[in-house]
C-alpha positions in Angstrom: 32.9 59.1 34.5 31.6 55.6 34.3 29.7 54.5 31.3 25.7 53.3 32.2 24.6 49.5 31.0 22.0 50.1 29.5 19.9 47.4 30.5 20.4 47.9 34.6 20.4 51.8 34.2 17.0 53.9 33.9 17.0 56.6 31.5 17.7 59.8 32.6 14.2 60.7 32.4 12.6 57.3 33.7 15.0 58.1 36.4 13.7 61.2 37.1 10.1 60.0 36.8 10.7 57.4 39.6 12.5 59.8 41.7 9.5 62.1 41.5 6.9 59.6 42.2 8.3 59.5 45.8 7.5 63.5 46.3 7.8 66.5 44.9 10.9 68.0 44.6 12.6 71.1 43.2 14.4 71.6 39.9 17.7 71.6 41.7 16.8 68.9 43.7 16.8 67.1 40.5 19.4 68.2 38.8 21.7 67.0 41.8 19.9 63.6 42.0 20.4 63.0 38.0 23.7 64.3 38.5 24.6 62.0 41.4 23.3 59.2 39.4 26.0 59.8 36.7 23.9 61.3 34.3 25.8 64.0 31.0 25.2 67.3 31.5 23.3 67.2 28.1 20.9 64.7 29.0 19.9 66.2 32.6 19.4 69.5 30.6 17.0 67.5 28.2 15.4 66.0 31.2 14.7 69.1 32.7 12.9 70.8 29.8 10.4 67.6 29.4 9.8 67.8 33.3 9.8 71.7 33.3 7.5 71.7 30.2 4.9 69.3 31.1 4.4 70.7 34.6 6.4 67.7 36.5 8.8 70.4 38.2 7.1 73.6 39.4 9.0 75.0 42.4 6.0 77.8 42.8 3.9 74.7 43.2 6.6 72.9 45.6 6.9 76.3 47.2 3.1 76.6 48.1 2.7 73.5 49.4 6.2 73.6 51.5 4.9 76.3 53.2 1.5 75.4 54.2 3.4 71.7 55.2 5.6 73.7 57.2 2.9 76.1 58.6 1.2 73.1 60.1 4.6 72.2 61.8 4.6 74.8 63.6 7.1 76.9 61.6 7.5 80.5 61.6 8.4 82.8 58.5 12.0 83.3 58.4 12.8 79.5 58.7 10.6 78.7 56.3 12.0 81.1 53.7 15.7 80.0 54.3 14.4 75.9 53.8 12.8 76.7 50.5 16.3 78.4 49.5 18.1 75.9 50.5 16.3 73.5 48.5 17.5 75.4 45.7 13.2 77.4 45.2 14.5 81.3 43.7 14.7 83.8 46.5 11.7 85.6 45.1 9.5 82.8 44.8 10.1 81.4 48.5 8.6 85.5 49.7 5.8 85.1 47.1 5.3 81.6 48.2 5.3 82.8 52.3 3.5 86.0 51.4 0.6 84.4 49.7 -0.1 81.5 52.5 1.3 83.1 55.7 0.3 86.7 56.8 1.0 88.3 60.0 -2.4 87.3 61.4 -1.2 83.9 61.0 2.3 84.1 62.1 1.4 85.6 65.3 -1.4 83.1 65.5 0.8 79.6 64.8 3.4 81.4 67.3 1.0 81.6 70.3 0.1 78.0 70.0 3.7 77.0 69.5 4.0 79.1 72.8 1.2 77.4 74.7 2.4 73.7 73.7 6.5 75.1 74.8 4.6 76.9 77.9 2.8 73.4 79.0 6.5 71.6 78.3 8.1 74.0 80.5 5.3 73.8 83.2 5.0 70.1 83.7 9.0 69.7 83.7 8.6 71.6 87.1 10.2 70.1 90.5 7.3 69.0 92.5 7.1 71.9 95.1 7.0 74.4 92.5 2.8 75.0 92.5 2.7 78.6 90.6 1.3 79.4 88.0 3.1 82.2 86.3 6.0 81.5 84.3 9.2 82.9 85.5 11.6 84.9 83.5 13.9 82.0 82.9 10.8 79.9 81.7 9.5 83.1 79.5 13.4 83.1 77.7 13.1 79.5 77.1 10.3 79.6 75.0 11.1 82.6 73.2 14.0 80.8 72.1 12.1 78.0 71.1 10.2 80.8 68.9 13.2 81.9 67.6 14.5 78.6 66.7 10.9 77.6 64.9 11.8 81.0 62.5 9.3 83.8 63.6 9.4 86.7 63.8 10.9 89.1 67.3 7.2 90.4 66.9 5.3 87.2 66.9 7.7 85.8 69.3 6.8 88.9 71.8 2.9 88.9 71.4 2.7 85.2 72.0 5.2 85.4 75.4 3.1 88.5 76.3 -0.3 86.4 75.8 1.1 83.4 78.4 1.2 86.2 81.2 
């Protein structure tokens, strides 16, 4: 491993300061950054108790507002969930996280407006002779795919296809 300068490195912890000042992130988030950056084990570990301890890092808190971000994209559940774990947030605190802002209600909800926006997609990329108004079964697979895709639920997915009849 290369050895720093001092004077045209950051400190590990300045480092991470500046990284977070761009956006939360999660605690492996920045472990791999400070890692990347050539950081020693020892100081990253150091690093991580200051920003653990004074409430810098706090993947419940990145969790919480991940999901309401995501929510407002239009994404369902299940995608959600598999993002946060990615990112490196614990298994149990992405459910806890999805539990506590997204409830059925609002799944099914956020997928029938996913729905109508795919549904108007889908209508206006018709051929010019085709005037009606019910979506075929082609059209109806389409956008439960696109459902699919976004992460909700087979149940969401079918009341918000069943509600564009």
């Amino acid at each position: 491993m290369e050895v720093k300068e001092k004077k045209n490195q950051r400190g590990c912890k300045d480092e991470a300061m500046f990284w977070l000042e761009y956006g939360d992130r999660t605690e492996k988030e920045v472990v791999q950054h400070l890692r990347k950056k050539g950081y020693e084990e020892w100081e990253i570990a150091e690093c991580m108790e200051f920003l653990i301890e004074c409430s810098f890092i706090d993947d419940e808190r990145y969790a919480l507002k991940f999901v309401e971000s995501s929510m407002e994209k239009g994404r369902g559940p299940v995608r959600i969930r598999h993002e946060l774990q990615e990112k490196g947030v614990p298994a149990e605190i992405a459910e806890e996280a999805v539990r506590t802002v997204y409830d059925r209600t609002t799944e099914k909800e956020i997928a029938w407006e996913v729905a109508q926006k795919a549904a108007w997609i889908v209508l206006s990329g018709r051929e010019p002779g085709e005037e009606s108004p019910a979506l075929t079964e082609k059209e109806k697979a389409k956008i439960a795919r696109k459902l699919a895709s976004a992460g909700f639920s087979a149940g969401a997915a079918y009341d918000a296809i069943h509600r564009l009849i």
